[in-house]
N, C-alpha and C positions, 0 to 999 in steps of 0.2 A: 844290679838291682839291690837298694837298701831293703831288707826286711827286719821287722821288729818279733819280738817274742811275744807271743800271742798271751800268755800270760798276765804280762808287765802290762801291755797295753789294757786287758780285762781289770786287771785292779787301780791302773789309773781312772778311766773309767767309771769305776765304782767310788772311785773317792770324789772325783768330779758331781755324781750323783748326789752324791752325800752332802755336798756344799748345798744344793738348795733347801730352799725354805719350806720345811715341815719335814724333813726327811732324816731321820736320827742317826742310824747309819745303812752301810749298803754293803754288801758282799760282790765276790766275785769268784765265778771257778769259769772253766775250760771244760765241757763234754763232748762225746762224738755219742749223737744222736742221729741211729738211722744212715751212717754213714756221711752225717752233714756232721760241720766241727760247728757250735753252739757255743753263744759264750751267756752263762749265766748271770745275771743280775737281779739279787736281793736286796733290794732297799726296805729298811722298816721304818714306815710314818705314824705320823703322831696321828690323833685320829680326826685332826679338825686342821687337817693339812686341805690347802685349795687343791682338789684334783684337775683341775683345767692345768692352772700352773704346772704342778705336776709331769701331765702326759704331753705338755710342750718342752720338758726340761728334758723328760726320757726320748722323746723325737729323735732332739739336740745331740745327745751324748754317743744314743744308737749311730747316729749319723759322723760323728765325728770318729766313733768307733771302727767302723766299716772302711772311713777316708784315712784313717792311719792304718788301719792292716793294709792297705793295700788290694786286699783281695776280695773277689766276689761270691766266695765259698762258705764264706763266715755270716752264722745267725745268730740275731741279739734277739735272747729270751727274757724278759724284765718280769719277775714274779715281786707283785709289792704287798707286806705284809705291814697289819695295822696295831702299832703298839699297843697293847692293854693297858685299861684305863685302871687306875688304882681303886679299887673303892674299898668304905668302909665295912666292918663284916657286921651285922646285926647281934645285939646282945641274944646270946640263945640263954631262956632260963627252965 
């Protein structure tokens, strides 16, 4: 049986994530939560990213995630964070 490193797989993954559109970048780690192995996924979006688009790209990836481990012990957690918008500061006098 071929196994992959749970790891490698979690930050490809995450870079995979990262390719779609409004998504700036994305993170990845490896927890055991509860006694379940968890793979985390932090993407941070722009704030005027289409979220439909979005939670069909995270569907995709979860999915492609789970069919390369192999296993059916492994959970994808996607926490998405929304980039701060720049603004200008108001003159204080």
């Amino acid at each position: 049986m071929l196994r992959a490193d749970l790891r490698s797989v979690a930050a490809a993954a995450a870079a995979d994530l990262a390719d779609c559109a409004g998504v700036v970048d994305c993170r990845s780690k490896t927890v055991h939560d509860r006694r379940q192995t968890v793979v985390e996924l932090t993407p941070t979006l722009r704030s005027d990213t289409d979220l439909t688009a979005f939670a069909a790209a995270s569907d995709r990836v979860s999915a492609l995630l789970r069919m390369s481990t192999g296993r059916d012990d492994v959970y994808v957690r996607i926490r998405a964070r929304v980039q701060r918008v720049a603004t200008a500061a108001g003159r204080v006098r």
